[in-house]
SEFIMI-679507 format. One record per residue (C-alpha): residue in three letters; x, y, z. Coordinates in steps of 0.02 Angstrom, whole numbers, plus 32768, in hexadecimal, padded with zeros to 4 digits. Example, Ala and Ser with C-alpha at 12.3 -4.5 7.8 and 13.67 -1.06 7.14 Angstrom:
<sites>
ALA82677F1F8186
SER82AC7FCB8165
</sites>
This chain:
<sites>
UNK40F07FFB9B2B
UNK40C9802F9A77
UNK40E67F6D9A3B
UNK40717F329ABE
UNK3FD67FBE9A94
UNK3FF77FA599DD
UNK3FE87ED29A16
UNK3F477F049A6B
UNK3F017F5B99E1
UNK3F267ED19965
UNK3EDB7E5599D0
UNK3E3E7EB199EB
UNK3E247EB7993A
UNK3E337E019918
UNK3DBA7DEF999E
UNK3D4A7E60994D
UNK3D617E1E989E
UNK3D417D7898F0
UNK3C9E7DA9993B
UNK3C627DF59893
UNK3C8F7D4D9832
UNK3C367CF998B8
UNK3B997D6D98A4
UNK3BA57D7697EF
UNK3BA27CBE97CD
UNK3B147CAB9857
UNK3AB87D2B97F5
UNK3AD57CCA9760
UNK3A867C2B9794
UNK39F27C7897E4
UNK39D27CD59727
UNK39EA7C2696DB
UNK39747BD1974E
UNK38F47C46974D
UNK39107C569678
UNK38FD7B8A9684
UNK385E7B9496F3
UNK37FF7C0F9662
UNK383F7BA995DE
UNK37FB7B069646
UNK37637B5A965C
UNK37417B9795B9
UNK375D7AED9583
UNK37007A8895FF
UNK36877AEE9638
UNK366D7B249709
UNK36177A849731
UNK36207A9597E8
UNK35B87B2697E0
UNK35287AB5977E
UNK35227A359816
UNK34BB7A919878
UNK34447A9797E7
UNK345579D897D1
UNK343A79AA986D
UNK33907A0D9885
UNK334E79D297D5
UNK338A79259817
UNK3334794698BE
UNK3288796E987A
UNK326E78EF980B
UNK32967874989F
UNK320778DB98ED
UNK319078D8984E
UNK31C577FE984C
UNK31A777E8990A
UNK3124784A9910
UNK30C477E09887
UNK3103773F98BD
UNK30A577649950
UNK2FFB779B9907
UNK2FFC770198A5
UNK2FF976999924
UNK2F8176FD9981
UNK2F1276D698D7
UNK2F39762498F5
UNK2F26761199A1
UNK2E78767C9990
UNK2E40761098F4
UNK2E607564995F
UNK2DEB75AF99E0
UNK2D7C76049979
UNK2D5575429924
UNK2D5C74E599A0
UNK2CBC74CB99F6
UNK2C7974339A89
UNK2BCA747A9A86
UNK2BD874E59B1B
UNK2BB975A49AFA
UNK2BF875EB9B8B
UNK2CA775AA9B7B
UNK2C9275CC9AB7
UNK2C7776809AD6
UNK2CFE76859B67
UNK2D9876439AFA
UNK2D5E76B09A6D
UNK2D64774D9AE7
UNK2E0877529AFB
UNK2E3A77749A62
UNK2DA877EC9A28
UNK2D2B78609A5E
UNK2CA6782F99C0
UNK2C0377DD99EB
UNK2BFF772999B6
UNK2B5F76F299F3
UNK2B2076FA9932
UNK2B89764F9918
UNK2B4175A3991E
UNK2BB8751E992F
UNK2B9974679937
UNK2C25740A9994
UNK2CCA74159939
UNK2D8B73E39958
UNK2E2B744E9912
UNK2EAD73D698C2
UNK2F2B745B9892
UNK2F3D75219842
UNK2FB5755497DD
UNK2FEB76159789
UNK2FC6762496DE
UNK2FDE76C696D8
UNK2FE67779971E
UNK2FB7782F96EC
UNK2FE778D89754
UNK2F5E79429743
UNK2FB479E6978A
UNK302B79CF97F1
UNK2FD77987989F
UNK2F4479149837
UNK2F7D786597FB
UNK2F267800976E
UNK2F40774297B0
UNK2F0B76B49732
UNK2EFB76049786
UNK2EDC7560975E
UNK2E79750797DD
UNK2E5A744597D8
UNK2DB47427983F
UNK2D5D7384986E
UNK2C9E7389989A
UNK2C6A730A9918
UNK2BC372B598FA
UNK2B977255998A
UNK2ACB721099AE
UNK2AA172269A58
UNK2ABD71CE9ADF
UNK2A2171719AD6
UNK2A4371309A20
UNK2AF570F39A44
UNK2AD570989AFB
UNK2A1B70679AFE
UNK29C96FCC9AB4
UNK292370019A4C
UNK28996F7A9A76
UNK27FB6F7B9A20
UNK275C6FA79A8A
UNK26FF6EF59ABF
UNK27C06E8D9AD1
UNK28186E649B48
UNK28DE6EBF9B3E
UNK294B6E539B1E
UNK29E56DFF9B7F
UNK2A686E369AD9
UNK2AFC6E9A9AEE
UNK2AE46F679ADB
UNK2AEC6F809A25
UNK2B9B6FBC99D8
UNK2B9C7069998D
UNK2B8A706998E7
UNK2C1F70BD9876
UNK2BB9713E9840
UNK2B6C716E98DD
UNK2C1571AC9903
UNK2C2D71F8985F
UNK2CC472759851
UNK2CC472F997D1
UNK2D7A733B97AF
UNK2D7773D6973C
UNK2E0474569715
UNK2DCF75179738
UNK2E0D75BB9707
UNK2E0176569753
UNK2E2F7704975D
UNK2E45773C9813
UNK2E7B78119823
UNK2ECE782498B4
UNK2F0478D89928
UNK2FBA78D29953
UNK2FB4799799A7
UNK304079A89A25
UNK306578FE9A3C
UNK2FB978C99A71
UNK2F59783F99ED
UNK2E9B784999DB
UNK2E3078049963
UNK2DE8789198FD
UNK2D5D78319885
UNK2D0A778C987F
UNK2D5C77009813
UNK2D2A77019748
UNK2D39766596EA
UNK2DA1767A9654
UNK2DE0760695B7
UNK2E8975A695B9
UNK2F1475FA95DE
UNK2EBC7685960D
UNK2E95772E959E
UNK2F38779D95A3
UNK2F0B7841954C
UNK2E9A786F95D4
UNK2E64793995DD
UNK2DDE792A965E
UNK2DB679E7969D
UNK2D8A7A3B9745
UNK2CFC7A9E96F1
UNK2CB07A929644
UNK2CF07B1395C5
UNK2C5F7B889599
UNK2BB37BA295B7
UNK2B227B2D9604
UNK2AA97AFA9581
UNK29FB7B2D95A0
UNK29637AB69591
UNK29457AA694CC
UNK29347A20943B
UNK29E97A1A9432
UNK2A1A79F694F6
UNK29B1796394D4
UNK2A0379319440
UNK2A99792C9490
UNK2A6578D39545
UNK2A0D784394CD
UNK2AC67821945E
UNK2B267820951C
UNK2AA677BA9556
UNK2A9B773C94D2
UNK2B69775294B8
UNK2B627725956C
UNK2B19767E956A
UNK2B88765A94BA
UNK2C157671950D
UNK2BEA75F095A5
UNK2BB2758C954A
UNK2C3F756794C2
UNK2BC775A4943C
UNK2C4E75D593BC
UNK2BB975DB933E
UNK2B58766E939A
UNK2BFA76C593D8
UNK2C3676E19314
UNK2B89772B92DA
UNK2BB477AE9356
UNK2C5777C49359
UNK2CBC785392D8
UNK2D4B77E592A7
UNK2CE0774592AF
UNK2D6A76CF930B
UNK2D3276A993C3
UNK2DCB76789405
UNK2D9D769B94B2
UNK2D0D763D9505
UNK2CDD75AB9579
UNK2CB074F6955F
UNK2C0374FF9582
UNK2C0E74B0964C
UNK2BCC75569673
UNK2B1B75A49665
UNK2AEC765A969E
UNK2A5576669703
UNK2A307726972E
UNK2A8077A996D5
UNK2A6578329756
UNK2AAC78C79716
UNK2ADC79129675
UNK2B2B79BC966C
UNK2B477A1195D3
UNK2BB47AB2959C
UNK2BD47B0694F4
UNK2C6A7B5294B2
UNK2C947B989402
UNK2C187AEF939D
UNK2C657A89941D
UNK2BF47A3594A7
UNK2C557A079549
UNK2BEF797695AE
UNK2C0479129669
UNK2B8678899681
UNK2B87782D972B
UNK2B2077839747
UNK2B3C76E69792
UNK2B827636972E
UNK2B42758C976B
UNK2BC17508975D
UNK2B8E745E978E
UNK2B0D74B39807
UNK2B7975139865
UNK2B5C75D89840
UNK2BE476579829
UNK2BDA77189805
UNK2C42774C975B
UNK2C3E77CD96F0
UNK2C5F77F99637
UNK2C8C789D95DD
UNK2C7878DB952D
UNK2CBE795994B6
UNK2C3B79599429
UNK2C4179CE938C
UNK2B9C79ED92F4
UNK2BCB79BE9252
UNK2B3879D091CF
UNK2AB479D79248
UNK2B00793D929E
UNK2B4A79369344
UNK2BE478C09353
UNK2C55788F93EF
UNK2CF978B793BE
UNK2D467885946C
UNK2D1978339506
UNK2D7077FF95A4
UNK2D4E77B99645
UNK2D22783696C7
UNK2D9878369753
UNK2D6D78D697AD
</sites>
């Protein structure tokens, strides 16, 4: 009996020795693994725990993209409308509504065709305003009436003639194709588009460095010498500036290089309202009026940053109001 409990005891040993081995070299890989993993990491970096991150940067720029890809063409499909007129107000004013609440009954169009508009460029101003630059290829259709085109003239005291209806002329049919650009700011606030200020004719490609602002910086100017100073340089800066006059636009300009103004297709016919605000020497002006092109009337603004030097006032910058 004492060989066989001695046998028994030896055997349970090697079992337990056995186990520990077991557990011991077990415990030995885990240590190695988990040695490797902070040596991996230190190494590489945890970049699992940055795709979350990723993803959500990745996400929102898709957002920001989308999200001005379709303002843009809101812009365009706003600025086809918004030139494009048969000569019926009605239906003029009813395509324009529904893509803005402003009043357009200011405009006088004569009849006029969209070929094509294009993005030139685009500005976020905040983050639910977009700046949209387009250029817009219009034709204005000239037609006589209907009495010019189909009806034989006779002089009084003859008798009409048996001749064939007269053929319309080329230029009684004239088309006038001219290229356009325009500033459009557009409302893209919780996924709903709206038209937030009338189109401004700007300069090709389009100024880029715009700063227009909500509310002037400073205080109104009263009624003196010097408000008047100041509305007669906007106002004559104004009509410089539609109508190419490089000439007038240096003698009041600071750095004397007009890089930005229009080829003189344009004229302004009211200036209705000039306000003006004051800030440390700095005046801070809006003017609104209307521009005639080719008879057809549009509502545009301008807006100034002017400083005094030597008694002199000087526009140091200007910039298409878009607001």
């Amino acid at each position: 009996m004492k060989n066989a409990d001695e046998k028994s005891i030896k055997i349970t040993k090697l079992s337990k020795q056995y186990k520990n081995k077991i557990i011991t070299v077990i415990l030995w890989i885990c240590l190695g693994f988990l040695i490797l993993r902070g040596a991996g990491t230190i190494v590489r970096g945890n970049s699992i725990n940055l795709k979350p991150f990723k993803d959500k940067i990745t996400q929102n720029i898709d957002k920001k993209t989308t999200k001005e890809n379709k303002g843009v063409a809101f812009a365009e499909n706003f600025a086809t409308e918004y030139f494009n007129y048969t000569g019926d107000d009605k239906d003029y004013y009813e395509r324009l509504s529904k893509y803005s609440t402003l009043d357009f009954s200011r405009s006088k169009l004569n009849n006029m065709d969209v070929n094509y508009v294009n993005r030139v460029d685009t500005k976020w101003q905040g983050d639910n305003n977009l700046i949209v630059d387009l250029k817009v290829k219009v034709t204005e259709i000239k037609i006589k009436s209907f009495l010019a085109k189909f009806i034989t003239p006779t002089v009084p005291g003859t008798t009409p003639s048996n001749s064939p209806e007269p053929t319309v002329e080329p230029d009684e049919n004239k088309q006038l194709t001219d290229i356009l650009y325009v500033r459009i700011p557009v409302s893209v606030e919780n996924n709903n588009y709206k038209i937030i200020g009338y189109p401004t004719f700007i300069n090709n490609p389009g100024i880029k460095n715009d700063e227009s602002q909500r509310k002037l910086p400073g205080e109104s100017l009263k009624e003196n010498k010097e408000k008047d100073e100041i509305e007669n340089l906007v106002k004559s800066f104004i009509n410089g500036y539609y109508n190419g006059n490089k000439t007038e636009l240096s003698y009041f300009l600071k750095n004397k290089n007009p890089t930005n103004y229009l080829n003189g297709e344009y004229k302004v016919k009211d200036i209705s309202k000039i306000d003006i605000t004051k800030k440390d020497e700095t005046y801070y002006v809006v003017a609104t009026y209307q521009v005639s092109y080719n008879e057809s009337l549009f509502d545009n603004g301008m807006e100034f940053k002017i400083i005094k030097e030597q008694d002199k006032l000087f526009v140091e910058e200007y910039n298409s109001v878009i607001n």
